[in-house]
N, C-alpha and C positions, 0 to 999 in steps of 0.2 A: 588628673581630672580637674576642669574648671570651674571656677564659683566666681558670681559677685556680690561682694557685699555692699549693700546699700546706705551710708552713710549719710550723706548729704546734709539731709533736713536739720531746722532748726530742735525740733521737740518744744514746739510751744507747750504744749500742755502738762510736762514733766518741768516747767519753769518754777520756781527757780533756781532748780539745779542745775540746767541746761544754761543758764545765763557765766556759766564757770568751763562747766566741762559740755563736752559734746553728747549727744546720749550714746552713744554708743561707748565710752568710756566714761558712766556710773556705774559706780562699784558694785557688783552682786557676789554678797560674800566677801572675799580678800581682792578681788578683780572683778577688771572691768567685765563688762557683758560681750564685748567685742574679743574679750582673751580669751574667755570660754568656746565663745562661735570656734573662731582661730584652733582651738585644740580637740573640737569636736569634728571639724572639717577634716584633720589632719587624720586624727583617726579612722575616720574613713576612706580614707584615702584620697582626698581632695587635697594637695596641696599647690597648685598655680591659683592665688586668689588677686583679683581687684578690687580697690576697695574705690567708690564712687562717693568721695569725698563734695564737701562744699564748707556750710559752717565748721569755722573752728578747724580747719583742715589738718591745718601744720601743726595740732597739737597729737594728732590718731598717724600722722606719719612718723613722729618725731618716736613714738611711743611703742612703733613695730617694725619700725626701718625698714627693712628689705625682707623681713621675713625669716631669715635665715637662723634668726638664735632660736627659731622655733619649730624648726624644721621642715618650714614651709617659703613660696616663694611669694613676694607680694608686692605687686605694682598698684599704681594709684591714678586714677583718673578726676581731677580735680573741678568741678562744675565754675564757668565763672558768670551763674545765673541760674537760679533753680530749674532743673527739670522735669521734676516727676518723680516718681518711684520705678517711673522705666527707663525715661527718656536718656539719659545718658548709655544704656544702650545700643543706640547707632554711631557715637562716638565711639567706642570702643575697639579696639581691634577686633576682627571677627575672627570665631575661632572656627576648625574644621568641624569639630561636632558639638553633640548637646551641651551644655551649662546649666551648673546650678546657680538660682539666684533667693538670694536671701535679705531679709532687714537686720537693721544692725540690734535691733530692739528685741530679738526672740530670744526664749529659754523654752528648748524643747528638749526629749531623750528620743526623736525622729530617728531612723533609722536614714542616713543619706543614700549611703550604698545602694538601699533596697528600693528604694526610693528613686534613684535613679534607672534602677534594674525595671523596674513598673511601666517607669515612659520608656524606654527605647523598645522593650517590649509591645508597647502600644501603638504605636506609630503614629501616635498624633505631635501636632507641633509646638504644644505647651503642654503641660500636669502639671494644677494645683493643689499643694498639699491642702488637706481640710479633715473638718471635724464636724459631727451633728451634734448642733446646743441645741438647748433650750433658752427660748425667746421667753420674756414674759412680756407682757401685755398688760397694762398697771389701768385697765378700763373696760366695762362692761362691755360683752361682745353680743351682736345679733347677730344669729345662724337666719338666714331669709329666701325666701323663696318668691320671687317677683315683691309683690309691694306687703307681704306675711311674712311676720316671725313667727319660724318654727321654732326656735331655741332661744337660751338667752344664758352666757356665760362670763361670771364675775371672775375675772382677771385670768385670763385662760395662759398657758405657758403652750405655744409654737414650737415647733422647731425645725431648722435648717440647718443646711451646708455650711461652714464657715471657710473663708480661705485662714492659713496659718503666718501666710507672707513669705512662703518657701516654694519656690518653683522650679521646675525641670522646662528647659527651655531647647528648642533648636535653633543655630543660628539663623534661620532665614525670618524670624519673627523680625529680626531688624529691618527688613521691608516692608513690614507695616507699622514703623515707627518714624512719625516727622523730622525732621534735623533741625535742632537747634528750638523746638519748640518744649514746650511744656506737656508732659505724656505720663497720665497716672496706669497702672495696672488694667481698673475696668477699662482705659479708653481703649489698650491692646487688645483684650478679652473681647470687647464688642466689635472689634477692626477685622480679628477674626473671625470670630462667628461669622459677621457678614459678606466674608470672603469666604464660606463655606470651609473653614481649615477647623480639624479636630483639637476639639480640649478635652481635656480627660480629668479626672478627680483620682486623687489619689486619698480613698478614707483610710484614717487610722482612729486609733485613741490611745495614743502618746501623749507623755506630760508633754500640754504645749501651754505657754504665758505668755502675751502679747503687752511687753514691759511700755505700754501708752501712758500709764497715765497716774500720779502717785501713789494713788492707793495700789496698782499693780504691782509698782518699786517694791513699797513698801511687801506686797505679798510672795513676790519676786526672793527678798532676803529673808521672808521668815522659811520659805520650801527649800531653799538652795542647801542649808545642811542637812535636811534629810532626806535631798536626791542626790547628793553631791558623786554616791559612787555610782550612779545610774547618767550623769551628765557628764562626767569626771571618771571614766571605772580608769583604777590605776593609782588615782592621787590621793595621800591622804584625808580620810575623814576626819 
């Protein structure tokens, strides 16, 4: 089964750790975040991965080679100009069916397998994985009705859909993806929609952490040893 992992980007906002290593190899716990992805993927049975390299390139290839001492196989697609969080997917070779696609920056215990078993089942041409948060809202809110407030709520907490940064993809999405240009997520998500092609959500609530931004890091290594055998089942606690 196929995956991409999305490596690319700089991680400004993880600086200045990022100004050494690439984010996706900061350590969570004794390894990086990207050896984790790598042994969770495998376990599922994903093991053909690409990884959509840019900054820092030749340090995440030098550090997984070919894949092989891990029981997986691993090509590299190396960006020589940012493109997105998708766009290096029409460079890529196309595969005959779905792909998973991933950030190099998640800590989740997602089910992939199942997770893929959801989209094919569905038939739409993306599933994104997602979760309902809560939003807060750090400001008095008016409930109104034409130019009258009905209500009035101090610091109300929302809530929505999040994406998790983990998708089930078919390859015909790279048809609505520009060549050579710069192409984030929503720009695919609204390319489709307005091309009438299905998106689907896949809810869970799975441990998921969206490793952006340092205080995440930092919450990222205090949870790692005690989900370690729910990320990890097999490897010592």
């Amino acid at each position: 089964m196929e995956v991409v992992i999305m490596t690319g980007g700089k991680g400004m906002r993880m600086a200045p750790y990022t100004k050494v290593l690439p984010k996706g190899l900061l350590p969570v716990g004794e390894q990086p975040i990207l050896e984790i992805i790598v042994k969770q993927l495998r376990n599922y049975g994903f093991t053909s991965i690409t990884m959509a390299c840019g900054y820092l390139s030749g340090l995440i290839q030098t550090y997984f080679g070919d894949g092989s001492s891990r029981g997986v196989s691993i090509s590299y697609y190396v960006e020589n100009e940012p493109l997105g969080t998708v766009g290096p997917i029409k460079l890529i070779n196309r595969w005959p069916g779905p792909f998973l696609l991933i950030n190099c920056d998640v800590l989740t215990t997602l089910d992939f397998s199942r997770f893929r078993d959801f989209h094919i089942q569905g038939g739409s041409i993306l599933t994104i994985a997602s979760q309902k948060k809560g939003i807060p809202i750090e400001l008095g809110v008016l409930e109104t009705q034409d130019e009258y407030v009905t209500n009035f709520v101090e610091k109300p907490t929302r809530s929505a859909y999040v994406s998790m940064g983990i998708y089930m993809m078919n390859p015909e999405v790279a048809d609505y993806i520009p060549s050579h240009q710069y192409f984030d997520i929503p720009d695919l998500i609204h390319a489709l929609l307005a091309a009438n092609e299905k998106v689907r959500h896949y809810e869970n609530n799975d441990f998921w952490l969206d490793i952006g931004r340092p205080a995440d890091y930092t919450l990222a290594n205090e949870q790692f040893g005690k989900l370690k055998s729910l990320l990890l089942p097999g490897e010592p606690v």
